[in-house]
N, C-alpha and C positions, 0 to 999 in steps of 0.2 A: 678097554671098554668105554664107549661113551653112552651120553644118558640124551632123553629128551628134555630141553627147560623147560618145557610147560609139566613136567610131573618132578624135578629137582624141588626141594624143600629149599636148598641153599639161594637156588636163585630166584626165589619168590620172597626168600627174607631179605636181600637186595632191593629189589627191583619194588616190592612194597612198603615193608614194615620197617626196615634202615631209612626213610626218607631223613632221619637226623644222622647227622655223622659224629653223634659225641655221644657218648653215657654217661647222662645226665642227672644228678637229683638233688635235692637242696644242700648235701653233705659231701658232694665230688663233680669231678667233669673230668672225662677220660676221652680224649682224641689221640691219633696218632701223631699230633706233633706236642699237646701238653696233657699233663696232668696237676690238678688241683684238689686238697681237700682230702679228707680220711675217707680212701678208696672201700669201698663193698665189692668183696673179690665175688661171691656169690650171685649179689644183684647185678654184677658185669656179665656174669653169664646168664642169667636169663635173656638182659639183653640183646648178647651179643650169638645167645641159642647155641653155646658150647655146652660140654658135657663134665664135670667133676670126675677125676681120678679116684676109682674106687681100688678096696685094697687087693680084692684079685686082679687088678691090672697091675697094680705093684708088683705084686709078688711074680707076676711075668717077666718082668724086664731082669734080664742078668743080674744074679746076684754076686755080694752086696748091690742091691739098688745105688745108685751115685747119690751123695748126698743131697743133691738139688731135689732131686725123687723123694727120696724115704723123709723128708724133712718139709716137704709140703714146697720147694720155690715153685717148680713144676706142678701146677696141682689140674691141671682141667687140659682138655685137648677136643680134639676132630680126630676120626676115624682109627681111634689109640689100639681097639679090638683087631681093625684091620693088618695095621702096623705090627702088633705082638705075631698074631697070626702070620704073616712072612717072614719076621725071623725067625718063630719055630719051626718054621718049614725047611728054613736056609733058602728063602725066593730073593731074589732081587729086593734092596731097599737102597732109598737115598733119602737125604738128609740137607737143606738148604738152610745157612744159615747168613746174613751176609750182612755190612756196616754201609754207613754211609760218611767218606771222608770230607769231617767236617773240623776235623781240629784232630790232637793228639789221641790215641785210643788207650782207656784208663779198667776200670775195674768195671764200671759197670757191662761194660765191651765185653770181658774176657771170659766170663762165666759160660755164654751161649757157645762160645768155644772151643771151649774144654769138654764143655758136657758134648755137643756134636763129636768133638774129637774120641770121648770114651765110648760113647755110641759107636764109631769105630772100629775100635780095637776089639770091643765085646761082641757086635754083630755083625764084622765085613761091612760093614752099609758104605757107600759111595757117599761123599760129600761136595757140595757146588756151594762155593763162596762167590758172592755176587758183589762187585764193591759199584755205589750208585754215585760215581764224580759226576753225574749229568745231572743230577737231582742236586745235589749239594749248591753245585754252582747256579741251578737256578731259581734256590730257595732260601741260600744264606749269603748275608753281604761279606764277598769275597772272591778274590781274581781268582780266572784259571788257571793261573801260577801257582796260586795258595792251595787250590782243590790238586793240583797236580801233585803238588810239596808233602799233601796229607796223606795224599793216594799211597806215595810210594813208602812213608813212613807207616801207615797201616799195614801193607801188606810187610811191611818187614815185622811186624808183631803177631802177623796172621802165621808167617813162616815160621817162629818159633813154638806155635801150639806143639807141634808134633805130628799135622795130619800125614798118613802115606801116600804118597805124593801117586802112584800108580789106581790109588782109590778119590784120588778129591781134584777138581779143577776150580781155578779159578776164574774169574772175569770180571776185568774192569768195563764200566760200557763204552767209554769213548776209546779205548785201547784194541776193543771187541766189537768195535761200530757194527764192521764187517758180517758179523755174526748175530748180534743183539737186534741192530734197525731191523732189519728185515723179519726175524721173527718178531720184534713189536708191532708192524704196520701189520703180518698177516692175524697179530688177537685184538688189536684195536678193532676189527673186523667186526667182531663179537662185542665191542664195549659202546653202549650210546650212552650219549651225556647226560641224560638221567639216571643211569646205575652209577657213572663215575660220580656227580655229584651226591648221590645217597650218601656213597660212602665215604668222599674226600671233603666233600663241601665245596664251593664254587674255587676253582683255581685262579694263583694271584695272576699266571701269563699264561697263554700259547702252550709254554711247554712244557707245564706243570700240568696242563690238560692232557696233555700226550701222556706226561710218565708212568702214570697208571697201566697203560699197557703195557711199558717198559718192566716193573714190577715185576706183573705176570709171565711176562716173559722167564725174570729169573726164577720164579716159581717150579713154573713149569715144563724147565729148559733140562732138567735131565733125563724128564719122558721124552721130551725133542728130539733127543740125541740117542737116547737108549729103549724107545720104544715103551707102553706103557707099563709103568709099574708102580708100587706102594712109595710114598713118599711123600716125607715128614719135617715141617718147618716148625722148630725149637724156636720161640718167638717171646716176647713180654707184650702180656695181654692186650697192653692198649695198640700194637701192633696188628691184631688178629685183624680190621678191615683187609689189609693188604691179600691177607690168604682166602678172605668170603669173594673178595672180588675174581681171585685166579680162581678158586672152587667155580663161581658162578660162569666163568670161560670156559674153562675145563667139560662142565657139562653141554655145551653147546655139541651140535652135530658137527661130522666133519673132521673133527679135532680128533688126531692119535691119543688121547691123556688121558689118565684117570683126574680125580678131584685127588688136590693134594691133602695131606693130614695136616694138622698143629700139636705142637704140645709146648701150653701157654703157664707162662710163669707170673709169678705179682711180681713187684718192683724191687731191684735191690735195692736197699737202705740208702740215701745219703748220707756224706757226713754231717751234715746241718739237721738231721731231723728224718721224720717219717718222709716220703716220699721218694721221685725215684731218682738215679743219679744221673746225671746228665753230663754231658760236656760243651751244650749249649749256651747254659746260661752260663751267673755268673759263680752256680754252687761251686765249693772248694770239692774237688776230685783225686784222689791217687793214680796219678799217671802210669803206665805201665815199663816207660823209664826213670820213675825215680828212686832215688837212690836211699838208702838206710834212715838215714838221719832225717831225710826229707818225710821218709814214711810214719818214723817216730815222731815227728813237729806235727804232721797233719791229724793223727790221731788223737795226740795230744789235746788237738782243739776240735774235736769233733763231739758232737753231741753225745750227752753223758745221760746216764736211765739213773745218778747216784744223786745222793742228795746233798747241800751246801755246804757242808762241812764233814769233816770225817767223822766227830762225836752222832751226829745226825745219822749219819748213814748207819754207823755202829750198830744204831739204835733200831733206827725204821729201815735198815738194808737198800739196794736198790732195783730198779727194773729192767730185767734184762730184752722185753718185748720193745724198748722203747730203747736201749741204748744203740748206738753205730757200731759201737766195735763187737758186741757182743752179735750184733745180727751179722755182721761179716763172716764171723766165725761160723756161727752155725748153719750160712748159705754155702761155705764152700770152705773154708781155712783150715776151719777143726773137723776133718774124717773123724778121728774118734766120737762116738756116740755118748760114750761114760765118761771121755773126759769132759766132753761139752755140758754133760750132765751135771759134772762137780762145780763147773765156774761158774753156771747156772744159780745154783742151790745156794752155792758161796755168796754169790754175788745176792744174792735176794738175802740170804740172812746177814747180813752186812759184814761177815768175814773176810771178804777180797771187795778189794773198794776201787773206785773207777779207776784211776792211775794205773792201777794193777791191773786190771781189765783191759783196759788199755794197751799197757805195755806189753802184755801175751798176745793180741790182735797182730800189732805192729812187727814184732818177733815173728811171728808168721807170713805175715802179708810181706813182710820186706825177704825170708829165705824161700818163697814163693817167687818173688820177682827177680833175683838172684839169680834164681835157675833159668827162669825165662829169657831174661838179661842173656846169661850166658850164649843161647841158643838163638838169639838173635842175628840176622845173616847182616854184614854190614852193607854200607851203602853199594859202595866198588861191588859186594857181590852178589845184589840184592838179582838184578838182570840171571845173570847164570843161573842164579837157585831157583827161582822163576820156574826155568823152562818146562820143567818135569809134570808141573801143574796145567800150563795151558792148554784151552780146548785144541784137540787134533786138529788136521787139515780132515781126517776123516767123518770126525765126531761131526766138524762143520759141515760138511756136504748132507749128513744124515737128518740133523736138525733140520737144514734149508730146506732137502726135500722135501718132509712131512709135511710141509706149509706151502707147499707150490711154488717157492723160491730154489730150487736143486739145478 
């Protein structure tokens, strides 16, 4: 189904009312490359004209809900009614989630992951991991040796999620030129430099101009391939431009696609404090290979919600809205609901005190990464494990045609 732009709501909030590309107010500033400031999850979406997860969409999604769900990380989306509505139908859905190799991939990485991946196993849904090495290497100081080095070390962490390899594809873009260029050149079609700058803000080269269509591309590449259907990008909020922009291609004439969905997360915790986690700067991160002791040092020194001394905390307890280890847990570490409930309560009445909190995160977080560790394919057989995932010779001739390129 495609739509007309001139009656699209999404590409009129582009194409007018986004002329800033940040979410702005005297208390934050939310782009897709920073964030700054104690974020208003709320005022982003007025903004940014998403919609809050209400509890009858909850209670739609497979139960248990995943914890990212029933715990609020996921809390707001695009077209979430639509989305529910095909998998209770059992129609066709996919699921796009994808990194960009710029260094090691760590915890904040791994979340979107997993949750795609249970999405999976719960609904059939088709998954496309998109990895952007052509964006990396033209946005961060670093050879395309390095972006190459990170490429193939990412994808070895991607292959130990778990996805089914006969449900999910991958693609790198300079590995998938082949496949990718050509469908970016035929949606650039649709993007003039006033919409890409709405939403990007002026580009630093040439081919940071382009990559916006690039994006779209991975968007909306497994309607490409499979013809139009519901499909759903698991994103962190300050991410969402990416998707208004494919939504606003998407409704143009001509094009096979529907407008893709979102469903938009706040930020995971870093360990240094409120904000989000990155592996850009120079925040301290948990790698997704590190090892035990490494996981207990970094905890160790991660931002504490307890108070300066242990008589103190006894006393006046600590905050667990504001601790690191304690928001890890309850984004993803601690499934249990009651027990996350007791360390909670503990922790506020100063009965477990940060070290202890701490050290239950770390415990977790490190027989989390153990498993993954295990499941990791090594270098030697990183090629062979591969195969199962790449786009077809078929898939490609179907995508190309859609776009006048077949």
């Amino acid at each position: 189904m495609t739509n007309d732009t001139n009656h699209d709501p999404d590409a009129e909030r582009i194409t007018t009312e986004h002329t800033d590309p940040t979410a702005t107010s005297d208390e934050f500033t939310v782009t897709p490359d920073a964030v700054d400031g104690e974020v208003d999850y709320r005022k982003l979406l007025d903004r940014f004209g998403a919609d809050e997860l209400t509890d009858d969409q909850l209670d739609r999604f497979p139960a248990p809900p995943h914890p990212l769900l029933r715990r609020g990380i996921y809390y707001a989306g695009r077209d979430v009614d639509r989305l529910l509505a095909a998998v209770e139908t059992d129609e066709r859905v996919s699921v796009v989630t994808g990194v960009g190799p710029s260094g090691p991939m760590h915890l904040g990485h791994v979340f979107a992951f997993y949750f795609a991946q249970w999405l999976q196993a719960e609904t059939g849904a088709h998954v496309t991991i998109p990895l952007s090495d052509d964006e990396k290497f033209l946005s961060k100081d670093q050879t395309g040796a390095e972006t190459r080095a990170y490429t193939r070390e990412n994808l070895r962490d991607l292959l130990a999620v778990g996805f089914d390899p006969k449900r999910t594809r991958i693609v790198v873009d300079t590995t998938d030129a082949d496949l990718v260029y050509p469908l970016a050149v035929a949606l650039s079609e649709h993007v003039t430099p006033a919409a890409r700058d709405a939403v990007y803000g002026e580009p630093a080269n040439i081919g940071m101009g382009f990559y916006p269509a690039v994006q779209a591309t991975h968007l909306l590449l497994p309607q490409l391939i499979d013809g139009p259907h519901t499909t759903t990008v698991p994103i962190a909020v300050d991410q969402d431009p990416h998707v208004r922009l494919a939504r606003d291609i998407a409704a143009k004439e001509r094009l096979p696609v529907e407008k893709p969905g979102a469903l938009l997360s706040t930020f995971l915790p870093g360990l240094d404090g409120p904000g989000k986690m990155s592996s850009s700067d120079d925040s301290p991160t948990i790698q997704l290979t590190d090892d035990r002791e490494t996981v207990h040092e970094k905890l160790k020194r991660a931002y504490s919600g307890g108070q300066g001394s242990i008589e103190a905390h006894r006393e006046q307890g600590g905050d667990p809205e504001i601790d690191a280890a304690f928001q890890l847990l309850q984004a993803f570490f601690e499934p249990d609901d009651t027990e996350l409930d007791r360390l909670a309560r503990e922790y506020r009445s100063g009965e477990l005190l940060s070290g202890e909190l701490k050290t239950a995160a770390a415990d977790r977080i490190a027989d989390f990464l153990d498993a993954h560790q295990a499941r990791r394919p090594s270098e030697a057989d990183l090629d062979a494990a591969l195969v199962p995932y790449r786009v077809t010779a078929g898939e490609r001739d179907r995508a190309l045609s859609r776009v006048g390129f077949g």
